[in-house]
ChimeraX commands (.cxc) that place a marker at each C-alpha (Angstrom):
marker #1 position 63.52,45.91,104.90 radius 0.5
marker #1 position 67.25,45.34,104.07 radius 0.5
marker #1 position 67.45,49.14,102.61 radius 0.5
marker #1 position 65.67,50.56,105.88 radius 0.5
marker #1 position 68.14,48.52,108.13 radius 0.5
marker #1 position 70.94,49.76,106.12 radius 0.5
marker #1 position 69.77,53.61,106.30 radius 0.5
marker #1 position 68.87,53.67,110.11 radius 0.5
marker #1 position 72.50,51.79,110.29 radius 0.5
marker #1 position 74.09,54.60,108.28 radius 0.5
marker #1 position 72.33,57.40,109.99 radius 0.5
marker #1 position 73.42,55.88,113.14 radius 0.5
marker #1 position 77.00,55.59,112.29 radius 0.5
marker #1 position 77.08,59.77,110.61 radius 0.5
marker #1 position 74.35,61.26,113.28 radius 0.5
marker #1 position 76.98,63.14,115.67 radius 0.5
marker #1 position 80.08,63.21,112.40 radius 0.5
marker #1 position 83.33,62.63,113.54 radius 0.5
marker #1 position 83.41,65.41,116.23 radius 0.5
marker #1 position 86.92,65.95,115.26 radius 0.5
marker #1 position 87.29,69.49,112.87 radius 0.5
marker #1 position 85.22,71.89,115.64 radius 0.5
marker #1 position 87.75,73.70,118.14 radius 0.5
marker #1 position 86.61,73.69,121.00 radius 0.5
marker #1 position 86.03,77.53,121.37 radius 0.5
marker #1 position 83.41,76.32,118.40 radius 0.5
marker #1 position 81.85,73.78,120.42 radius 0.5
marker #1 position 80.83,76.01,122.84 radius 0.5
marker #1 position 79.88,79.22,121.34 radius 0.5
marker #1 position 76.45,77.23,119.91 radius 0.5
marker #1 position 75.21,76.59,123.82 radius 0.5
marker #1 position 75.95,80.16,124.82 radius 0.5
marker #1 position 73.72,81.26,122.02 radius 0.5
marker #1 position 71.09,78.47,122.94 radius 0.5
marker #1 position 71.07,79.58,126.60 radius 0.5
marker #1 position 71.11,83.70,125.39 radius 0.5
marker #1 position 67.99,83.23,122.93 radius 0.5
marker #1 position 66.22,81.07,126.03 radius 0.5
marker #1 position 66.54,83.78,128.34 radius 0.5
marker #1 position 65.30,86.47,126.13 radius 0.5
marker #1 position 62.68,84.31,125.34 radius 0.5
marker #1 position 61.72,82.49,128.13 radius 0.5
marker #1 position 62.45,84.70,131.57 radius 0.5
marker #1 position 61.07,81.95,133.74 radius 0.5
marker #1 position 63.14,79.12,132.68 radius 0.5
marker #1 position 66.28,78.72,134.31 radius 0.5
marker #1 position 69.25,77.34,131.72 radius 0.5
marker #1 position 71.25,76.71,134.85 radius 0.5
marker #1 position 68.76,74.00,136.68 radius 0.5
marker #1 position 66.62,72.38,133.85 radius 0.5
marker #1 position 63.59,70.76,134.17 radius 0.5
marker #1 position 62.94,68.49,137.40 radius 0.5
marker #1 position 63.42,68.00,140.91 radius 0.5
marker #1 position 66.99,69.53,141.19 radius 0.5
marker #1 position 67.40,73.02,141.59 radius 0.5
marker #1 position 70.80,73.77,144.06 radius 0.5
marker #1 position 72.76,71.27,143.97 radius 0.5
marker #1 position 76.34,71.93,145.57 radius 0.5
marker #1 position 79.15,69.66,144.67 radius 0.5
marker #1 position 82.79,69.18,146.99 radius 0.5
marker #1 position 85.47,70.61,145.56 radius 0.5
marker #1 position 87.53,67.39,145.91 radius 0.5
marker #1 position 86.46,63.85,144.40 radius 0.5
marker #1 position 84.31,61.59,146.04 radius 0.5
marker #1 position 86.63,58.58,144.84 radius 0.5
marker #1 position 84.65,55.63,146.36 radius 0.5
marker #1 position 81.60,57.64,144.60 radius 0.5
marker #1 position 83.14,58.28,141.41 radius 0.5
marker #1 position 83.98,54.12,141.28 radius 0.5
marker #1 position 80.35,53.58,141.48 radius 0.5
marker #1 position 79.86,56.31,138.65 radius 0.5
marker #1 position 82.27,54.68,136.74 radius 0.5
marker #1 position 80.07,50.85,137.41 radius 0.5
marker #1 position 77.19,52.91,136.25 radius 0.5
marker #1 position 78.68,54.35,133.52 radius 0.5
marker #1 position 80.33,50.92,131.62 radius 0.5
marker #1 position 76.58,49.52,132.39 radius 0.5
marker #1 position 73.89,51.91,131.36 radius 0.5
marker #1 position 75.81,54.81,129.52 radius 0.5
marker #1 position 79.20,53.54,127.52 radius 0.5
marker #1 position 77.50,52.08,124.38 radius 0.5
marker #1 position 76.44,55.20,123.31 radius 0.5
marker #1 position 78.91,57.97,124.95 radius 0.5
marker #1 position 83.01,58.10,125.41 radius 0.5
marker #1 position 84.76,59.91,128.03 radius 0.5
marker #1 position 86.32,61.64,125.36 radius 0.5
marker #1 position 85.08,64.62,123.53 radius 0.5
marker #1 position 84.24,62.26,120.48 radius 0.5
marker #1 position 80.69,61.54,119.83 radius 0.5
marker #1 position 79.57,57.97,119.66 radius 0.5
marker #1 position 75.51,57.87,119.29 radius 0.5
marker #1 position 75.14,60.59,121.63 radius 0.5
marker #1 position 78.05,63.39,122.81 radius 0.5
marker #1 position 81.14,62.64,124.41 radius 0.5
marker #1 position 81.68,63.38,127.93 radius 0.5
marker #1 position 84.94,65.28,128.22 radius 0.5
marker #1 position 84.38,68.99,129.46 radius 0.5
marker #1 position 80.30,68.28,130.31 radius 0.5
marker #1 position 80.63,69.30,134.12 radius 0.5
marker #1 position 82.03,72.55,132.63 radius 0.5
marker #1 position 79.11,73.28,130.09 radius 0.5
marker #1 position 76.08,72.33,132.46 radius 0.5
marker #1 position 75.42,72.79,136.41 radius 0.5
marker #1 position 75.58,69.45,138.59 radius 0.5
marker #1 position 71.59,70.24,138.68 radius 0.5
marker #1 position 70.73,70.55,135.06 radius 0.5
marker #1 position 72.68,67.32,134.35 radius 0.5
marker #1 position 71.06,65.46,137.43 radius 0.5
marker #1 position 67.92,66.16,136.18 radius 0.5
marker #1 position 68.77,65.27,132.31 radius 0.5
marker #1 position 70.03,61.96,134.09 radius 0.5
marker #1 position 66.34,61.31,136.13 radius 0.5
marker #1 position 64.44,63.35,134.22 radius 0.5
marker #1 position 65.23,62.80,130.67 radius 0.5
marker #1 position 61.79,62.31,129.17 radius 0.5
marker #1 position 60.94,66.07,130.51 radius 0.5
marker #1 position 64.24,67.68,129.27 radius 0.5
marker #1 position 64.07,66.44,126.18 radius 0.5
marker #1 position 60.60,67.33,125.68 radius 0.5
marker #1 position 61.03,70.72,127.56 radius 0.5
marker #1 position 64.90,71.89,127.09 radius 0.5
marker #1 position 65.69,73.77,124.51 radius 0.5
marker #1 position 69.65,73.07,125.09 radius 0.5
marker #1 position 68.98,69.33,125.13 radius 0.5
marker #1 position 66.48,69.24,121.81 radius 0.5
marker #1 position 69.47,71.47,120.03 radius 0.5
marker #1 position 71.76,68.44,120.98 radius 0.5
marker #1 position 68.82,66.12,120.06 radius 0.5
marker #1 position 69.43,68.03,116.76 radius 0.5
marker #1 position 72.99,67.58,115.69 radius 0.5
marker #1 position 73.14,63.20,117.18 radius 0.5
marker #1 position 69.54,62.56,115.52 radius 0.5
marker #1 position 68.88,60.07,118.65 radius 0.5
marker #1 position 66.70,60.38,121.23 radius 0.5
marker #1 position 68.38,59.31,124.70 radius 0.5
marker #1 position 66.30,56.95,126.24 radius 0.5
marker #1 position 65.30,56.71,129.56 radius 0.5
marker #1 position 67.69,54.45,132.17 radius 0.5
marker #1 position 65.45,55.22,135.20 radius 0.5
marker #1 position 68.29,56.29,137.60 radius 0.5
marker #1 position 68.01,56.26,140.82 radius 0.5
marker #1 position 69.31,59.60,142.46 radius 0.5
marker #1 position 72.26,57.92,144.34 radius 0.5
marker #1 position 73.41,56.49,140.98 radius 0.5
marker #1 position 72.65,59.87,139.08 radius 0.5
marker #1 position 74.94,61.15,141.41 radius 0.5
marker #1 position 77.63,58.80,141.05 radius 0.5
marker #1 position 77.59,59.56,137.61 radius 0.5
marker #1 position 78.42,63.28,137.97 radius 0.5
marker #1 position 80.91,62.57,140.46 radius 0.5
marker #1 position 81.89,60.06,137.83 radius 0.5
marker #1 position 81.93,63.23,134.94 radius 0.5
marker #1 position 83.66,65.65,137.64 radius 0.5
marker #1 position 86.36,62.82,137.58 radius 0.5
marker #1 position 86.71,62.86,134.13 radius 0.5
marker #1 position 87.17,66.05,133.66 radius 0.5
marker #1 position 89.98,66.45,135.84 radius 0.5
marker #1 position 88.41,66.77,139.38 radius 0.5
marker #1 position 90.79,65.28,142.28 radius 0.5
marker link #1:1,2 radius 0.2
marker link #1:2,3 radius 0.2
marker link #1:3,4 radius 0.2
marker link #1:4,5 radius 0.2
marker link #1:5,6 radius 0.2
marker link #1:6,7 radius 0.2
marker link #1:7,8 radius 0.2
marker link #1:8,9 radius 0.2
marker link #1:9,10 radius 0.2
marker link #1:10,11 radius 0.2
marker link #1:11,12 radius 0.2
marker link #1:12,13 radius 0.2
marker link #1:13,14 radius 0.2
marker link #1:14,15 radius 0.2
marker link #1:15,16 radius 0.2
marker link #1:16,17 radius 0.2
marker link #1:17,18 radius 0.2
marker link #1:18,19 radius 0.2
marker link #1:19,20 radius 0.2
marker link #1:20,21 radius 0.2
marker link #1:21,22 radius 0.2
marker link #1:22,23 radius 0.2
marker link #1:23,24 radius 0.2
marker link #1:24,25 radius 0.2
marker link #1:25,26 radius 0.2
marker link #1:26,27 radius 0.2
marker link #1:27,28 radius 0.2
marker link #1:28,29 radius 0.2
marker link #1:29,30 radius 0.2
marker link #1:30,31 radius 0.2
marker link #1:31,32 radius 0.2
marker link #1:32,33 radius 0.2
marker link #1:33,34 radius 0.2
marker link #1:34,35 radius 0.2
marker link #1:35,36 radius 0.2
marker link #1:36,37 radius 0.2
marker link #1:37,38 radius 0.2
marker link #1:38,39 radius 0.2
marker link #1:39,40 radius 0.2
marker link #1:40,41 radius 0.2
marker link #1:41,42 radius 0.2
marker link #1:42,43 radius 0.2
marker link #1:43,44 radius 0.2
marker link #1:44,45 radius 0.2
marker link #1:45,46 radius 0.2
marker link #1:46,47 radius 0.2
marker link #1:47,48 radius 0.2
marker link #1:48,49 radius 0.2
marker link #1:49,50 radius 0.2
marker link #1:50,51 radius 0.2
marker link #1:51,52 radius 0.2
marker link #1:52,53 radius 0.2
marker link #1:53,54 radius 0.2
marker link #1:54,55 radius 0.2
marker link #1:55,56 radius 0.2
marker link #1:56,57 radius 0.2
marker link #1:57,58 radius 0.2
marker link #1:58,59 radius 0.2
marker link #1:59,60 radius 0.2
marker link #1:60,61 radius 0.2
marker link #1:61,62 radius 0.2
marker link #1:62,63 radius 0.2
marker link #1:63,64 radius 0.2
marker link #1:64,65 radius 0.2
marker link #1:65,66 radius 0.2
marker link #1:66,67 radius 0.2
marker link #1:67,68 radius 0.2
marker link #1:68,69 radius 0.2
marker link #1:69,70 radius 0.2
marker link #1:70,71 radius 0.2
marker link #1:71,72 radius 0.2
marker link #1:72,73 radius 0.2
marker link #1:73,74 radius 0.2
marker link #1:74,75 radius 0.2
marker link #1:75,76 radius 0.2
marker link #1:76,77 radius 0.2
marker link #1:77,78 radius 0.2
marker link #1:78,79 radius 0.2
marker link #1:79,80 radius 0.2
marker link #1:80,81 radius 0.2
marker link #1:81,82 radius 0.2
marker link #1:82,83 radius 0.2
marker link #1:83,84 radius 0.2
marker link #1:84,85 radius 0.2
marker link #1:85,86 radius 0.2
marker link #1:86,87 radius 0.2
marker link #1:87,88 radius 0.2
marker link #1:88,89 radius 0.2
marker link #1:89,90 radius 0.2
marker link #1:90,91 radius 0.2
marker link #1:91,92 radius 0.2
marker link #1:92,93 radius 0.2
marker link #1:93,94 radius 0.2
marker link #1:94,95 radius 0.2
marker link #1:95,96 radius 0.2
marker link #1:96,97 radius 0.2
marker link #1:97,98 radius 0.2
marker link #1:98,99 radius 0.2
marker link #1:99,100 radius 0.2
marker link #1:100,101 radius 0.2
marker link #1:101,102 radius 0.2
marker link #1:102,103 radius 0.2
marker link #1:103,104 radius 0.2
marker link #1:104,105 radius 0.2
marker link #1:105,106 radius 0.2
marker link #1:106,107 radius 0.2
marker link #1:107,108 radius 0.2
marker link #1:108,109 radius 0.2
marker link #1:109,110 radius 0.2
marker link #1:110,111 radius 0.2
marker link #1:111,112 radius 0.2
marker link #1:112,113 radius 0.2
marker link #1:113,114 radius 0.2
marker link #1:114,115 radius 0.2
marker link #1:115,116 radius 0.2
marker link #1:116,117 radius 0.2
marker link #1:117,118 radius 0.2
marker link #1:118,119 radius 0.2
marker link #1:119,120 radius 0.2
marker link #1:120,121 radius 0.2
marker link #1:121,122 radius 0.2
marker link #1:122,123 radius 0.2
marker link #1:123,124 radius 0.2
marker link #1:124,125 radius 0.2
marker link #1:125,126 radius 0.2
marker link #1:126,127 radius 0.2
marker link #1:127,128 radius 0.2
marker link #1:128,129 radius 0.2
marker link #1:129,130 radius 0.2
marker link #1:130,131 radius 0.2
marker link #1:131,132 radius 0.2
marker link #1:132,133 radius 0.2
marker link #1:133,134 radius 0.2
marker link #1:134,135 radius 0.2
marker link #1:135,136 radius 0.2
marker link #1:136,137 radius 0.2
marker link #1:137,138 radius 0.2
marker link #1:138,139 radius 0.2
marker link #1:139,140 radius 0.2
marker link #1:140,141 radius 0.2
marker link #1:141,142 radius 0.2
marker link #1:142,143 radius 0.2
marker link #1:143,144 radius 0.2
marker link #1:144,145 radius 0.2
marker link #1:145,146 radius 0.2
marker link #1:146,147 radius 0.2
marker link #1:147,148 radius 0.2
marker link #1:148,149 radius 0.2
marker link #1:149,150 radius 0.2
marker link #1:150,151 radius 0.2
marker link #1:151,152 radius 0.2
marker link #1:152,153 radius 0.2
marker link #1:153,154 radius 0.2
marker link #1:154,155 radius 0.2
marker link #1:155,156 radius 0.2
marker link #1:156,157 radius 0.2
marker link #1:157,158 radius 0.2
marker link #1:158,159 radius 0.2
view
């Protein structure tokens, strides 16, 4: 028992690496691949949207502050132990730059619909790939799934 604690806690440490050696023209070029080979083989799924209940979702151009502070209660609650707002991956990716790589609708949807996307996404089970965790489900409301992205948009340098 002491050997499989001590593998699951190594794996767990070493399941994203140290996120540090990858440029971030690097980082990328893996998801534009992803979402080229889903088109070509998949013309009715939409890399843009995922999989669930948003499909257009428009976002201000200016911060929702009072909505971002929620994000940000929601965040050190339900997300922080396993994400940073950094680029560097804890148990699962960082956050820097993620309102940049996704729509406000695909990452709505990975936020209330992540059973389905992980299942059905091929972006999200590459990611699944490379952190060797599954994200579990938090059951988030929509108003506090949208806090969160306001939260992200913040992050990344929204005002």
């Amino acid at each position: 028992m002491k050997k499989l604690n001590l593998l699951f806690f190594s794996l767990s440490l070493f399941a994203c690496g140290s996120g540090n050696s990858e440029s971030s023209e690097n980082k990328n070029s893996p998801n534009a691949s992803i979402e080229e080979s889903i088109a070509s083989s998949n013309p009715s799924y939409d890399p843009n949207r995922g999989v669930g209940k948003f499909t257009d979702v428009e976002v201000s151009p200016t911060l929702d502050a009072a909505l971002a502070s929620k994000g940000q209660g929601a965040f050190d609650v339900k997300c922080s132990s396993c994400h940073k707002t950094t680029d560097e991956k804890l148990v699962g990716p960082g956050w820097k730059g993620v309102t940049q790589r996704h729509k406000p609708a695909w990452i709505l949807n990975f936020m209330t619909n992540t059973d389905e996307m992980i299942n059905k996404d091929p972006a999200v089970q590459a990611q699944l790939e490379l952190c060797l965790v599954r994200m579990p489900n938090q059951n988030l409301t929509d108003d506090e799934a949208k806090s969160l992205l306001e939260f992200m948009r913040q992050n990344d340098g929204v005002k």
